[in-house]
N, C-alpha and C positions, 0 to 999 in steps of 0.2 A: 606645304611649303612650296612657292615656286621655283620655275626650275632657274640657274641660270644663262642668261643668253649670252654666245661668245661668235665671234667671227673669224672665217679666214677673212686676210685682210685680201683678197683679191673681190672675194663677197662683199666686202664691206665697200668697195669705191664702188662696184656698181648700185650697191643702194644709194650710195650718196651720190651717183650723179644721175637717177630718177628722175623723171619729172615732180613735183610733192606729190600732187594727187595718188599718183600709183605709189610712190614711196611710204606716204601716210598707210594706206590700206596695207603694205606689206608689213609695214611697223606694227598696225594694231595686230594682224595676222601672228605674226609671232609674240605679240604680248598674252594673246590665248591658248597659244601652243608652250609659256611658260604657264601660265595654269592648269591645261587639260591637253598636255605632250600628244598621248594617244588619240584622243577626241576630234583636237584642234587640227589633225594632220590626217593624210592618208597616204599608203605604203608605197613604196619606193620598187617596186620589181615585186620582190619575195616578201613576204608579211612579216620580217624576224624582227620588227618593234624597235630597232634600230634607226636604220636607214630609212628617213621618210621624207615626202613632201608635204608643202604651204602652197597654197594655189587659190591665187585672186583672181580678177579678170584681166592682169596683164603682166603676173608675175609669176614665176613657177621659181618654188625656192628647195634646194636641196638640204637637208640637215640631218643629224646625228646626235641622238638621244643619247645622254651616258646618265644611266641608270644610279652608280653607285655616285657617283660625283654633282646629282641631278642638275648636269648641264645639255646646253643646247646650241648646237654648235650650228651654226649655218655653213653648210660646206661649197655653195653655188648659190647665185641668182641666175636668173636668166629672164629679159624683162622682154615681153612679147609686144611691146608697141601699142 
């Protein structure tokens, strides 16, 4: 079952005001980390399968695995240009 995807809403304006290009690849990036959470991602600091990153070529996305509720929260973008 995929997981699902939720935003803070300060995340969410700077996805939407992306260029597409980089916006697109950030979208499909978290449409993989709704089917393979662990896989699609790599760790945030400490490995505790939590707190992790989405990392494109010009986005770095912060999010938040919840396990029992299997959501996925985007807690930060940050678009590197």
């Amino acid at each position: 079952m995929p997981y699902l995807l939720k935003y803070d809403p300060a995340a969410e304006a700077v996805h939407d005001a992306m260029p597409a290009e980089a916006s697109e690849r950030l979208t499909l990036a978290l449409a993989d980390v709704c089917h393979d959470p662990l896989g699609a991602s790599v760790p945030y600091g400490e490995d505790d399968g939590v707190v992790r990153m989405v990392l494109t070529d010009h986005v770095l996305a912060v999010i938040l695995l919840g396990e029992t509720l299997k959501t996925v929260t985007v807690l930060q973008i940050t678009y590197l240009g």
